[in-house]
MARVEXTOR-598146 format. One record per residue: chain; x, y, z of N, C-alpha, C in turn; residue number from 1. Coordinates in steps of 0.2 Angstrom, whole numbers, plus 5000, padded with zeros to 4 digits. Layout:
BEGIN
{rec A; {X; Y; Z}; {X; Y; Z}; {X; Y; Z}; NUM}
...
//
This chain:
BEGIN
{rec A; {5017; 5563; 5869}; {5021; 5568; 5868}; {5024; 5568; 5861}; 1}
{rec A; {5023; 5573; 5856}; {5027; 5573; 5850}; {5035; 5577; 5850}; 2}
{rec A; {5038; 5569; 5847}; {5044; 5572; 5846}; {5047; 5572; 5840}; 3}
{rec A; {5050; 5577; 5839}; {5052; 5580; 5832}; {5059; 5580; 5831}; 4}
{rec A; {5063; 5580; 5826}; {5070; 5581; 5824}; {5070; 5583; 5818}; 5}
{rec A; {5074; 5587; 5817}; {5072; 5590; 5810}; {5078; 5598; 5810}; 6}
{rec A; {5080; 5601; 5803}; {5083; 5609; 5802}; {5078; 5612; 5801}; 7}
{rec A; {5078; 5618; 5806}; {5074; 5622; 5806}; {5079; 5630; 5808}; 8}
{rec A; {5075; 5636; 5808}; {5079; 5640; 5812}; {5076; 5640; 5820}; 9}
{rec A; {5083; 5641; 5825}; {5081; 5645; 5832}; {5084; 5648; 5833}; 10}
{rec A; {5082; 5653; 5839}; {5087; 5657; 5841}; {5093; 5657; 5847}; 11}
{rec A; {5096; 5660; 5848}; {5101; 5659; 5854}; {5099; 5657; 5861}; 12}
{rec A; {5094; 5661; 5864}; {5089; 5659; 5870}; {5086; 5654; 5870}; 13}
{rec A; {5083; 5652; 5863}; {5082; 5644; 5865}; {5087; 5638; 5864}; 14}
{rec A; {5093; 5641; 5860}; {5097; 5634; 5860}; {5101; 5636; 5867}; 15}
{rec A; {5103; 5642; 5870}; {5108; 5640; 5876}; {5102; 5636; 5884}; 16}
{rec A; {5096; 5639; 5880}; {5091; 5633; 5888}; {5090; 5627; 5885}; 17}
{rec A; {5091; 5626; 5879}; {5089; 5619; 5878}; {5094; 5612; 5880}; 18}
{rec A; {5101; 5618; 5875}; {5106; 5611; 5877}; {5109; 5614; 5885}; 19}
{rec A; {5109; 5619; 5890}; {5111; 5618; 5896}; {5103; 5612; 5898}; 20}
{rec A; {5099; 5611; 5897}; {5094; 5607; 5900}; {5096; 5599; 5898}; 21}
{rec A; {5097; 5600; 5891}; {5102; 5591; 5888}; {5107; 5590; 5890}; 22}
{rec A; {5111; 5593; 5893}; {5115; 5592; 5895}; {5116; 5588; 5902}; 23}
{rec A; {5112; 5594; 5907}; {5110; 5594; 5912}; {5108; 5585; 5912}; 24}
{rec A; {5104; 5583; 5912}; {5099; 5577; 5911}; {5106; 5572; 5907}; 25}
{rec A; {5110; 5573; 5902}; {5113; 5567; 5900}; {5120; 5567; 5904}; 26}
{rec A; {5121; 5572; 5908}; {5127; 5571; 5910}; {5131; 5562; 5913}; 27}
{rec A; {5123; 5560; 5916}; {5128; 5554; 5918}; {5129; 5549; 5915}; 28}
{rec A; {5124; 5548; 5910}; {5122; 5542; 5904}; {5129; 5544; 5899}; 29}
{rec A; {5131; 5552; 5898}; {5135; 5554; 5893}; {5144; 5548; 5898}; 30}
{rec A; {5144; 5551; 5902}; {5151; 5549; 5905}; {5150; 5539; 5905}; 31}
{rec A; {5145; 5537; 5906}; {5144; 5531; 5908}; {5144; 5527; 5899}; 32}
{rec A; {5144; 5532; 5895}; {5145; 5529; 5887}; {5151; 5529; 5884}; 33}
{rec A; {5155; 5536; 5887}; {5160; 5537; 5882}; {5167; 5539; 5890}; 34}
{rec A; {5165; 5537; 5895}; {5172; 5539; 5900}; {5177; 5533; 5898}; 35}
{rec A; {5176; 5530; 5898}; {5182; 5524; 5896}; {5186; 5526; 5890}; 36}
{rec A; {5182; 5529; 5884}; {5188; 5532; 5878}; {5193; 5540; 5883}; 37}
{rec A; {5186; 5543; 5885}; {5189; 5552; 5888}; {5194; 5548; 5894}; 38}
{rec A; {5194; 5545; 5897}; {5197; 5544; 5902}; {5195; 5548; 5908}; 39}
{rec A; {5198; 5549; 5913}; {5194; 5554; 5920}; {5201; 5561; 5921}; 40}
{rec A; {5206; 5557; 5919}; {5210; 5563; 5917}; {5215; 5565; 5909}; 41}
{rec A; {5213; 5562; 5905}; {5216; 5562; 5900}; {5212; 5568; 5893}; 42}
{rec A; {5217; 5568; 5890}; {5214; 5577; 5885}; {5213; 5574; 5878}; 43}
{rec A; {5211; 5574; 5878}; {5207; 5568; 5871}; {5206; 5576; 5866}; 44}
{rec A; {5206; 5574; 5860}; {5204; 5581; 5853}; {5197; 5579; 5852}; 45}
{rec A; {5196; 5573; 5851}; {5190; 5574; 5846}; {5188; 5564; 5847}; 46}
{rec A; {5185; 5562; 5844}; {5184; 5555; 5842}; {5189; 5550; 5838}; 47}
{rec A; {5192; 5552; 5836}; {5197; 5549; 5832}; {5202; 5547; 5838}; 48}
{rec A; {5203; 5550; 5843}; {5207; 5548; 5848}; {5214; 5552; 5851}; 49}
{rec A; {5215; 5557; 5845}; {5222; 5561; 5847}; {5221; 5562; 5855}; 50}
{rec A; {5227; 5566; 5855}; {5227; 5566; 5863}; {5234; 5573; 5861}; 51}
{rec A; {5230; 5578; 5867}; {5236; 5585; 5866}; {5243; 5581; 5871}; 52}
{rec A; {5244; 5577; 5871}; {5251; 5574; 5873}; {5254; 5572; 5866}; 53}
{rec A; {5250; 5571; 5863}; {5253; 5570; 5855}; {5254; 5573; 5853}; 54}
{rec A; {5249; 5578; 5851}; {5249; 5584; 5848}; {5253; 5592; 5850}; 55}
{rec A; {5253; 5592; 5855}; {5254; 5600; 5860}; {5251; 5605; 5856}; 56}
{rec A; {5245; 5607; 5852}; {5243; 5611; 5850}; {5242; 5616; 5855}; 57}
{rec A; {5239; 5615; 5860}; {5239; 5620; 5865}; {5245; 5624; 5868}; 58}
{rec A; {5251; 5621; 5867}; {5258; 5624; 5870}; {5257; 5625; 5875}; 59}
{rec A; {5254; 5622; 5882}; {5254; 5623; 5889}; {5261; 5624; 5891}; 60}
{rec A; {5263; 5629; 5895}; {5271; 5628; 5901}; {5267; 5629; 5907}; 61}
{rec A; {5274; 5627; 5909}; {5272; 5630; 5916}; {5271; 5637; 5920}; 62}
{rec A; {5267; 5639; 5924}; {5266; 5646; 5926}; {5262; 5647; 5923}; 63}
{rec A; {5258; 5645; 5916}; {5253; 5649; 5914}; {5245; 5647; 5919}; 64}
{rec A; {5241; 5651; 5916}; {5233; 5653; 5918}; {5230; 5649; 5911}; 65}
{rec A; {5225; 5644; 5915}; {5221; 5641; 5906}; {5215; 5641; 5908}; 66}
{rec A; {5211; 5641; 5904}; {5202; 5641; 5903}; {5198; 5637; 5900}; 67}
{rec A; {5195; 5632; 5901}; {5192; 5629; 5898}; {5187; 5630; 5900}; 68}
{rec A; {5183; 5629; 5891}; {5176; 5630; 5889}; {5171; 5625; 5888}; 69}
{rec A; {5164; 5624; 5891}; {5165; 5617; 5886}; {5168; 5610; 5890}; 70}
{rec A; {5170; 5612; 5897}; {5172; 5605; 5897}; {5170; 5599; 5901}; 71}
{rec A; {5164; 5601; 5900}; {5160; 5594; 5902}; {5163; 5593; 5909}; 72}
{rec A; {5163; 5587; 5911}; {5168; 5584; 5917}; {5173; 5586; 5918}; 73}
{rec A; {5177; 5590; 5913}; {5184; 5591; 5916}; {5189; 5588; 5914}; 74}
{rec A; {5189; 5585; 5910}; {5193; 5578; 5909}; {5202; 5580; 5907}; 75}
{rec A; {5200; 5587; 5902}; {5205; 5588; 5899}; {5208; 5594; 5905}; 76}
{rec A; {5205; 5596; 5908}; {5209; 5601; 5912}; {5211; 5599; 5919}; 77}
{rec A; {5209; 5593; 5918}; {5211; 5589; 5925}; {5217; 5585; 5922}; 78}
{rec A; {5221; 5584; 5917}; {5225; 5582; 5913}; {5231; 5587; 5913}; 79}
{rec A; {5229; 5592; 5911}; {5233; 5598; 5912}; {5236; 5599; 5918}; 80}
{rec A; {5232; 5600; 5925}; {5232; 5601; 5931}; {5236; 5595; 5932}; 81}
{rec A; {5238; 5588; 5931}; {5242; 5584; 5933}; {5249; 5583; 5928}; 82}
{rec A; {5248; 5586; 5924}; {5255; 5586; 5920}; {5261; 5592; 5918}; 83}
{rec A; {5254; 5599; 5921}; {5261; 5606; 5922}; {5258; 5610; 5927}; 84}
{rec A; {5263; 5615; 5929}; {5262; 5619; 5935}; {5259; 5626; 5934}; 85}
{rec A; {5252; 5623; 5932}; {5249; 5628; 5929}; {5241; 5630; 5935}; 86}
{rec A; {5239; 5635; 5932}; {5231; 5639; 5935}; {5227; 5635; 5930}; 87}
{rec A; {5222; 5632; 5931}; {5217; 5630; 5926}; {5211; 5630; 5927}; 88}
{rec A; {5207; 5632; 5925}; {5200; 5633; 5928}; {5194; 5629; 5923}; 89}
{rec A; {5191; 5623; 5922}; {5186; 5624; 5919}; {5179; 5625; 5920}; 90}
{rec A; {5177; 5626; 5914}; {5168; 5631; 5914}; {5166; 5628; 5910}; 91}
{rec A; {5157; 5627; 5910}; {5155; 5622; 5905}; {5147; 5626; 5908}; 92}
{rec A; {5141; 5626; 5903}; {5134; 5630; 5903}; {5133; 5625; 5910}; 93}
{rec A; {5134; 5618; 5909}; {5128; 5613; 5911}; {5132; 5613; 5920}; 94}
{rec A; {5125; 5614; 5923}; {5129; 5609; 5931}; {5129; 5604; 5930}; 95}
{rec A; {5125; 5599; 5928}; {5126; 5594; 5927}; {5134; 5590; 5923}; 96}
{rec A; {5136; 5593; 5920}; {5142; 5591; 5919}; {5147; 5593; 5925}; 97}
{rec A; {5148; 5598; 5924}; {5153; 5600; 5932}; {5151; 5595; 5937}; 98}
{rec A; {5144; 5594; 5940}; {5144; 5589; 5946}; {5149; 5584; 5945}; 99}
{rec A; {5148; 5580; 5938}; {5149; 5575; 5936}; {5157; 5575; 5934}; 100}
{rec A; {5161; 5582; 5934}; {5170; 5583; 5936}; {5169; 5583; 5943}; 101}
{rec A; {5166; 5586; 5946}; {5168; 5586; 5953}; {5165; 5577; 5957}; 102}
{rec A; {5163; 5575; 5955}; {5163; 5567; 5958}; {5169; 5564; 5954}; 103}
{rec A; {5174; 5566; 5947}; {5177; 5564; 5947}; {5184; 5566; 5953}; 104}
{rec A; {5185; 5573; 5954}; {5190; 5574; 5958}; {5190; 5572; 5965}; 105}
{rec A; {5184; 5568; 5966}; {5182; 5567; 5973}; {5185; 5559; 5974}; 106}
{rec A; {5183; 5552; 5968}; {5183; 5549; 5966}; {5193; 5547; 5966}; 107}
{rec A; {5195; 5554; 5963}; {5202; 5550; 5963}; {5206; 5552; 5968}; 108}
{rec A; {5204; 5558; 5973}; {5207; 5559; 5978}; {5211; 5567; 5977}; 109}
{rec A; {5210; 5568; 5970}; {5215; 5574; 5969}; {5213; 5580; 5972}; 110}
{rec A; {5216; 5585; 5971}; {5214; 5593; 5974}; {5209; 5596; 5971}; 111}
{rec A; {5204; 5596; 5970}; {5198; 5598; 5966}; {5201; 5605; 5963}; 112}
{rec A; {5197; 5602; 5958}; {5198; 5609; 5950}; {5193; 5613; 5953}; 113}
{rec A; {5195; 5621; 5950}; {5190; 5626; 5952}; {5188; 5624; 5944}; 114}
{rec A; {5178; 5624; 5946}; {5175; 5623; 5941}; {5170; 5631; 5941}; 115}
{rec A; {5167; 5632; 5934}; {5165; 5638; 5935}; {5159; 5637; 5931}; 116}
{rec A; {5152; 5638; 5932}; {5147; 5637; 5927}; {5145; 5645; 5924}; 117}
{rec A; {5144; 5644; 5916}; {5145; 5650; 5912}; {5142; 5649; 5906}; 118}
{rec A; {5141; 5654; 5902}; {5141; 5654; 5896}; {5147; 5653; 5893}; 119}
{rec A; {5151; 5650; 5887}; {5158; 5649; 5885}; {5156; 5659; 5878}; 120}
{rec A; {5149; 5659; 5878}; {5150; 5668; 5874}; {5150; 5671; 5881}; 121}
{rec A; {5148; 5671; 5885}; {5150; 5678; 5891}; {5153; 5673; 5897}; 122}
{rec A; {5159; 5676; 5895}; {5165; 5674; 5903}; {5167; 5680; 5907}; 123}
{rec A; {5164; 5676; 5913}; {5167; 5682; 5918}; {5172; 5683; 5921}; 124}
{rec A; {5177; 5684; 5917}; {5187; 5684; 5916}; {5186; 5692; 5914}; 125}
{rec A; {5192; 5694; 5918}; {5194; 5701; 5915}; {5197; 5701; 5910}; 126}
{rec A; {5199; 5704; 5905}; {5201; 5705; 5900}; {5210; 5704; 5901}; 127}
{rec A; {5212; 5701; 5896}; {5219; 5699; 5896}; {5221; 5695; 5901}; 128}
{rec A; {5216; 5691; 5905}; {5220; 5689; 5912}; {5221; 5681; 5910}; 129}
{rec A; {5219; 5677; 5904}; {5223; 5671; 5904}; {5228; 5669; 5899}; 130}
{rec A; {5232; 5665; 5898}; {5235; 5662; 5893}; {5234; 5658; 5889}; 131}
{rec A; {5230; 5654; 5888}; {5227; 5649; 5885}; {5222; 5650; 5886}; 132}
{rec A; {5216; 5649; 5881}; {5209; 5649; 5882}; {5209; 5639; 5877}; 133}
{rec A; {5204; 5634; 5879}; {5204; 5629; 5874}; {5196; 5627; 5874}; 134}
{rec A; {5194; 5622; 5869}; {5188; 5618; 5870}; {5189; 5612; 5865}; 135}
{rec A; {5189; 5606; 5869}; {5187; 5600; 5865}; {5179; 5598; 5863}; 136}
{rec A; {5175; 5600; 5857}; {5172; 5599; 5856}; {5165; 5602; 5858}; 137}
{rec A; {5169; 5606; 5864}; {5162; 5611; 5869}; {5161; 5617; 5864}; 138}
{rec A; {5154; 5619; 5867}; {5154; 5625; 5864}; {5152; 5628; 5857}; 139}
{rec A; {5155; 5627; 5851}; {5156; 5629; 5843}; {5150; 5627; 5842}; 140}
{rec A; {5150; 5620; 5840}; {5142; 5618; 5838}; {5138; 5619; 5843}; 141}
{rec A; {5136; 5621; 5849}; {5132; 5620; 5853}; {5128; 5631; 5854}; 142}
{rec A; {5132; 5633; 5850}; {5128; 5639; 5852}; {5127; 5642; 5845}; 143}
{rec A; {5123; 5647; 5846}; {5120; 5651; 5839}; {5122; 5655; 5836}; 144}
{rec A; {5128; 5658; 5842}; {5132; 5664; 5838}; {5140; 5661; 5841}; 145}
{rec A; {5145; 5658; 5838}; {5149; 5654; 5837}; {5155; 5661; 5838}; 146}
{rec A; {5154; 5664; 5832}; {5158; 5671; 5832}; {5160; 5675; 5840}; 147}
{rec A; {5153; 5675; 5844}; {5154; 5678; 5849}; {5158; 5674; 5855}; 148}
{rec A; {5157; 5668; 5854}; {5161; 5663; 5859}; {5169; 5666; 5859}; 149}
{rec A; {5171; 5668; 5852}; {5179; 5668; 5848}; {5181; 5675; 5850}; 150}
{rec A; {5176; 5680; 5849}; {5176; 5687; 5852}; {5180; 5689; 5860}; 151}
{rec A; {5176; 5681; 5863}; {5175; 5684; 5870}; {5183; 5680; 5871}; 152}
{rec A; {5184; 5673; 5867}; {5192; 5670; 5870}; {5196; 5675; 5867}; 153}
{rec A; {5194; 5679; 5864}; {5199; 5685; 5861}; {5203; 5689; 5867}; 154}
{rec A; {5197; 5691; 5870}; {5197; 5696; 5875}; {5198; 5695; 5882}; 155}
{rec A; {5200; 5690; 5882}; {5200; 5687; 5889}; {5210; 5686; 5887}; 156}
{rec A; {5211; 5684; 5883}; {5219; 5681; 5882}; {5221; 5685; 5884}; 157}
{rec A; {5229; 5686; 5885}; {5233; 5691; 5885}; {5237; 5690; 5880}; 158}
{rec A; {5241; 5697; 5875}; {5243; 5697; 5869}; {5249; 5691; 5870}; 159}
{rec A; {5250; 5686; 5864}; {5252; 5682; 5863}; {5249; 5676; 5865}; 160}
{rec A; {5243; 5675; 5870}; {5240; 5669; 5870}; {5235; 5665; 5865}; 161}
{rec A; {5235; 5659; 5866}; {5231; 5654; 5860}; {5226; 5649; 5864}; 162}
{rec A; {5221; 5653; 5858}; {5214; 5650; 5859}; {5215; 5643; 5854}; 163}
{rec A; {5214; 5637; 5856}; {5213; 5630; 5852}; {5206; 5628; 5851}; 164}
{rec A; {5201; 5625; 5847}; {5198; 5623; 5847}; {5195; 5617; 5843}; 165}
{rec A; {5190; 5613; 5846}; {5189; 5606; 5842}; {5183; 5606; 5838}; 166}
{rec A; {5180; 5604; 5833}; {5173; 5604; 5833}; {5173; 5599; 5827}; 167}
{rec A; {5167; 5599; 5828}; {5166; 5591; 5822}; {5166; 5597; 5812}; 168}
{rec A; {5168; 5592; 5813}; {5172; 5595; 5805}; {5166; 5597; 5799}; 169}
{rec A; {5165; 5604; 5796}; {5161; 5607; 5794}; {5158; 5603; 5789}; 170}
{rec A; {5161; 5600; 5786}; {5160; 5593; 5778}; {5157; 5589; 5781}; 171}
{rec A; {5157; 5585; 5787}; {5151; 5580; 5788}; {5144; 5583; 5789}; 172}
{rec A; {5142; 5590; 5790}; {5137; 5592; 5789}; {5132; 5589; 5780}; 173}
{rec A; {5136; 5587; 5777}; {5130; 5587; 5772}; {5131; 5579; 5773}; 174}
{rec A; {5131; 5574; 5775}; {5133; 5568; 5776}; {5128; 5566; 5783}; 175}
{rec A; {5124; 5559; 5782}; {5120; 5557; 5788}; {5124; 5555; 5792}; 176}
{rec A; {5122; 5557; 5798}; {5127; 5556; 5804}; {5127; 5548; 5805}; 177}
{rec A; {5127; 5545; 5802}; {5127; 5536; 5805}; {5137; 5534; 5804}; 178}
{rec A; {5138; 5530; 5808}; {5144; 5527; 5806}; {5143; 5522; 5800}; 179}
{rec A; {5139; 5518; 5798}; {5140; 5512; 5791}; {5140; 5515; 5784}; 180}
{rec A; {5140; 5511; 5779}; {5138; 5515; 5772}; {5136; 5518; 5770}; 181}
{rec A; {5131; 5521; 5774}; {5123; 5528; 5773}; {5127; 5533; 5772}; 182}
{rec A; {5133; 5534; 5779}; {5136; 5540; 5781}; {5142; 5543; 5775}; 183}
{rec A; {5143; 5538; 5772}; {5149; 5539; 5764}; {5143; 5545; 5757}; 184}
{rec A; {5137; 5545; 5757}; {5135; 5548; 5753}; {5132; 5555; 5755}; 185}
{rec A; {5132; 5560; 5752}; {5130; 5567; 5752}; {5124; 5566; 5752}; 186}
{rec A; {5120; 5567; 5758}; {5112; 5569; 5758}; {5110; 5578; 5760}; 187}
{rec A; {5113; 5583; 5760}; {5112; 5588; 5759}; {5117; 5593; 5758}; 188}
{rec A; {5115; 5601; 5755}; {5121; 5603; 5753}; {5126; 5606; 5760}; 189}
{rec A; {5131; 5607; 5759}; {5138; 5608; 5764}; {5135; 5615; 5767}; 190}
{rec A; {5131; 5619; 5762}; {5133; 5628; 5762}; {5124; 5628; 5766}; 191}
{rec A; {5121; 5625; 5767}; {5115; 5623; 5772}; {5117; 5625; 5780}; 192}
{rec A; {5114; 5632; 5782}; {5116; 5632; 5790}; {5111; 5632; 5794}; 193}
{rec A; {5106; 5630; 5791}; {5101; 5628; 5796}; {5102; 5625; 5800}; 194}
{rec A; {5101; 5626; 5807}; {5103; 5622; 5814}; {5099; 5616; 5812}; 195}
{rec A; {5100; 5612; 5818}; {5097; 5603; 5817}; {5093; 5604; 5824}; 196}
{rec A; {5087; 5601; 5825}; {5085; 5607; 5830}; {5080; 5599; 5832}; 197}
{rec A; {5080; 5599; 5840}; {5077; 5590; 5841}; {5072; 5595; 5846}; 198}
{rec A; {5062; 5593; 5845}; {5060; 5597; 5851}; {5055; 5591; 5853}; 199}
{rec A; {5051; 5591; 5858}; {5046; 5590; 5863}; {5040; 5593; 5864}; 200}
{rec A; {5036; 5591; 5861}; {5029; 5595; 5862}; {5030; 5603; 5862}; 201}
{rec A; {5034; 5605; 5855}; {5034; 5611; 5853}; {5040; 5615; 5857}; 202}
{rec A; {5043; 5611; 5861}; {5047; 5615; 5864}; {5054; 5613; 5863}; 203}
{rec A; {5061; 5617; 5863}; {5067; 5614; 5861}; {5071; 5613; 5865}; 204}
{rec A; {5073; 5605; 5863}; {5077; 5602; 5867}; {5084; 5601; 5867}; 205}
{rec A; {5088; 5602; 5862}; {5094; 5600; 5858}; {5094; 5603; 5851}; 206}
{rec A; {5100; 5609; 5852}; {5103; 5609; 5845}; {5108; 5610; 5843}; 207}
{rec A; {5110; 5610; 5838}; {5118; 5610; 5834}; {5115; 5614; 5828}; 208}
{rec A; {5122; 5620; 5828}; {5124; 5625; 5822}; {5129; 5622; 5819}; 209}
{rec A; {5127; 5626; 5813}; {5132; 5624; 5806}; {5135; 5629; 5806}; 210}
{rec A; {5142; 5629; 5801}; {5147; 5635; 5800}; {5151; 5631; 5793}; 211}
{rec A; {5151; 5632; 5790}; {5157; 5632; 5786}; {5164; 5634; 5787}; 212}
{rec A; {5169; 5629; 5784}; {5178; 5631; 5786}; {5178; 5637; 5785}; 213}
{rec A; {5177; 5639; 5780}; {5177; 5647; 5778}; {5174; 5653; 5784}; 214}
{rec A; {5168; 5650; 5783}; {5164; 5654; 5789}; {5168; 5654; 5796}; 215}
{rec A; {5170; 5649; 5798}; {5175; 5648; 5806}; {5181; 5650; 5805}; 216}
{rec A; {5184; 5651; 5797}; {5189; 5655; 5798}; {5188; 5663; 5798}; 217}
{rec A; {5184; 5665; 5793}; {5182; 5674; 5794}; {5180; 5674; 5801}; 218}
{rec A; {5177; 5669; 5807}; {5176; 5671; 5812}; {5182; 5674; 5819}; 219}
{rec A; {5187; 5670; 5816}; {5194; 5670; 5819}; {5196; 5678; 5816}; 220}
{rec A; {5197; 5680; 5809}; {5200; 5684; 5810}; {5196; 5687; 5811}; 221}
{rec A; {5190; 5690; 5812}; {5184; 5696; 5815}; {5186; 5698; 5820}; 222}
{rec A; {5186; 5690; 5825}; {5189; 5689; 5833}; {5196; 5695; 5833}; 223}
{rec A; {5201; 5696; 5829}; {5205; 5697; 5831}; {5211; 5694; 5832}; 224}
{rec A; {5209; 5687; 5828}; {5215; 5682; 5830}; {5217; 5679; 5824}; 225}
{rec A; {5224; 5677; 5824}; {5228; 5674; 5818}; {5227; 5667; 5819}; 226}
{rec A; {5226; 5663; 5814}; {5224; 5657; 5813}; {5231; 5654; 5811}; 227}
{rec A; {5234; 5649; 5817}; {5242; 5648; 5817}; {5240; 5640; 5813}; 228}
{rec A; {5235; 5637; 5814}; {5236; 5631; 5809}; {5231; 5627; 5812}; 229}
{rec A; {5227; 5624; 5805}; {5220; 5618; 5805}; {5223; 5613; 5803}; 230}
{rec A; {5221; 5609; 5809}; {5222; 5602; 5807}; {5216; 5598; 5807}; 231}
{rec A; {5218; 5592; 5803}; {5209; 5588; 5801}; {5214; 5583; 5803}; 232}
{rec A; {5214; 5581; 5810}; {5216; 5573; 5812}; {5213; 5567; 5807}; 233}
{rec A; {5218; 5564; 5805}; {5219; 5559; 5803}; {5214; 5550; 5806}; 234}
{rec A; {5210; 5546; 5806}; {5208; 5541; 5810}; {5215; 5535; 5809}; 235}
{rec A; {5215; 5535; 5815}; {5222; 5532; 5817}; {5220; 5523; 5819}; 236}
{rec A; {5225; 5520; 5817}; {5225; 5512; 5816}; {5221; 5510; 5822}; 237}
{rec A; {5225; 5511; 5828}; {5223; 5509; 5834}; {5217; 5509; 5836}; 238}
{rec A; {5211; 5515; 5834}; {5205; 5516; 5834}; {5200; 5513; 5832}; 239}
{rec A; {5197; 5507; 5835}; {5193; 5502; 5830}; {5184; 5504; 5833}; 240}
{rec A; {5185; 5512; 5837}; {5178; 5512; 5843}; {5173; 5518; 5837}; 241}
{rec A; {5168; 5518; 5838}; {5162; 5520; 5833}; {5159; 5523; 5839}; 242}
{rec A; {5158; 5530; 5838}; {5156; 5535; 5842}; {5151; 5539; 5839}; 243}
{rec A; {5144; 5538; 5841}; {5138; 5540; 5835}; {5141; 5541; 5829}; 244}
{rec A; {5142; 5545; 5824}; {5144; 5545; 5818}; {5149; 5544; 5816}; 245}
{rec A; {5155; 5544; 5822}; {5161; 5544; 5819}; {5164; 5537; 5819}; 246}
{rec A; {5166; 5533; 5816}; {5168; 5526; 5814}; {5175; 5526; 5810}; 247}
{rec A; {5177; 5522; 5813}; {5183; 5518; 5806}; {5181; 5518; 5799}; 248}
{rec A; {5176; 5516; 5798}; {5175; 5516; 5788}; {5174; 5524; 5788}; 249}
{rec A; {5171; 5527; 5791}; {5171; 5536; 5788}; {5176; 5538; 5789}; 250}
{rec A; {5179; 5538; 5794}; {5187; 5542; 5797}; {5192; 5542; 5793}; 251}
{rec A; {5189; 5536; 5789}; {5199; 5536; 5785}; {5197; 5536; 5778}; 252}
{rec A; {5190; 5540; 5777}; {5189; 5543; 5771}; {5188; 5551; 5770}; 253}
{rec A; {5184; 5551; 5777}; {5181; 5558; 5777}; {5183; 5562; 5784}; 254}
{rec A; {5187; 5570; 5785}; {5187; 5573; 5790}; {5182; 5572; 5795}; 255}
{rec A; {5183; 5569; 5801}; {5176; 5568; 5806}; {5178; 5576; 5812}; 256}
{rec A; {5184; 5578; 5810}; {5185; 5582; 5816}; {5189; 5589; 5813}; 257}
{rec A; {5188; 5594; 5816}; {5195; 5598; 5814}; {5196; 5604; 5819}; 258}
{rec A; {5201; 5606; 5818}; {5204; 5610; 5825}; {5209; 5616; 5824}; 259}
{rec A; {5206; 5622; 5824}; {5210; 5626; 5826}; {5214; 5629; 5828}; 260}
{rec A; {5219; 5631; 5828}; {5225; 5634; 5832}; {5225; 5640; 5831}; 261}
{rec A; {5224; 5645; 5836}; {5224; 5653; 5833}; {5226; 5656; 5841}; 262}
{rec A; {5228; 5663; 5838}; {5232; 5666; 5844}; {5232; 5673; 5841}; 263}
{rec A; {5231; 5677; 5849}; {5231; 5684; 5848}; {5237; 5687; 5848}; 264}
{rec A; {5238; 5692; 5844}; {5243; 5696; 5841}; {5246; 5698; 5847}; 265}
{rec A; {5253; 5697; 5849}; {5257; 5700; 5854}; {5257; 5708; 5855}; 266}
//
């Protein structure tokens, strides 16, 4: 069987079957690599290691409705659910993930999270019925039309809620994704949006879109949303752990992550 890896174009239909199928298949190998950093209830940003208890970029209180997109196992919404008196539901393409949140709520005895399997571009939420929309990581780079994802958290908030979001930072794109010395030089241009597209005997397995800072900010205000503040996490002392590309020698050179904060107009 020939396997390929390479930027090419595809379209939406093939990248939402191919990473709901990758995903599907890595769910257990993915938790059994990286659950010791995510933890089983802890809300991690990105690989440099923040944590929304640091940060509160989400401003959760109590009483409110959240959404998670994108979230894998659940890790971050099961974190929520144990820290405020809130509704929170997560949603992620893959069942294969969701299984692997729901043998986590099994596993610690808690009250099982309502899990919801979706597209994070089409939610089946009525319009204005939650307070926060979030995603660490899920989502952005995983689909083809990124804008339509931001449209739909638009549309679902209620005036004055915040959509938060994590995604590997648009400047590593021109950068080889290795953590060592490779990863420090520019091997393709930044303004290159050709997805990176992994296939199997001509059929597509895996892929990741490109956008530009620029591009993801005109996509926020298109959405409808005011962009309250971007943050490029810093790689912090404590963090000695190399997570595919992202490492201590690039981290504390180069943005590995960046994050969103945006919310609809009251």
């Amino acid at each position: 069987m020939t396997s390929e890896a390479g930027r090419r174009p595809v379209g939406a239909d093939e990248t939402r079957a191919a990473n709901r199928s990758w995903w599907d298949a890595e769910a257990d190998d993915y938790y059994t690599e990286h659950g010791a950093f995510l933890g089983d209830d802890s809300f991690v940003w990105g690989p440099e290691g923040w944590t929304e208890a640091e940060l509160d970029l989400l401003g959760v209180r109590d009483g409110m409705t959240v959404l998670e997109i994108g979230a894998g196992a659940a890790q971050c919404s099961r974190w929520l659910a144990r820290t405020h008196d809130v509704r929170v539901v997560a949603s992620d393409l893959s069942a294969g993930m969701l299984r692997t949140g729901r043998r986590l709520d099994v596993r610690a005895g808690a009250a099982p999270l309502p899990l919801l399997q979706c597209d994070g571009a089409v939610l089946p939420l009525a319009d204005a019925s939650v307070d926060r929309v979030f995603t660490a990581y899920g989502v952005i780079p995983f689909v083809a039309d990124s804008a339509a994802v931001l449209r739909e958290a638009a549309r679902v908030l209620r005036p004055g809620g915040r959509f938060v979001f994590s995604t590997s930072h648009p400047v590593r794109w021109a950068f080889p994704d290795v953590p060592g010395p490779a990863g420090l030089t520019v091997s393709q241009s930044y303004f290159d949006r050709t997805p990176y597209v992994e296939s199997e005997a001509g059929v597509v397995t895996y892929t990741e879109h490109h956008r530009t800072l620029g591009d993801l900010v005109r996509q926020v205000v298109a959405a409808g949303l005011v962009l309250v503040d971007l943050v490029e996490p810093e790689w912090p002392e404590r963090n000695e752990a190399e997570w595919g590309g992202w490492s201590p020698l690039r981290g504390r050179v180069l943005p590995g992550t960046a994050i969103l904060v945006t919310e609809r107009p009251a």
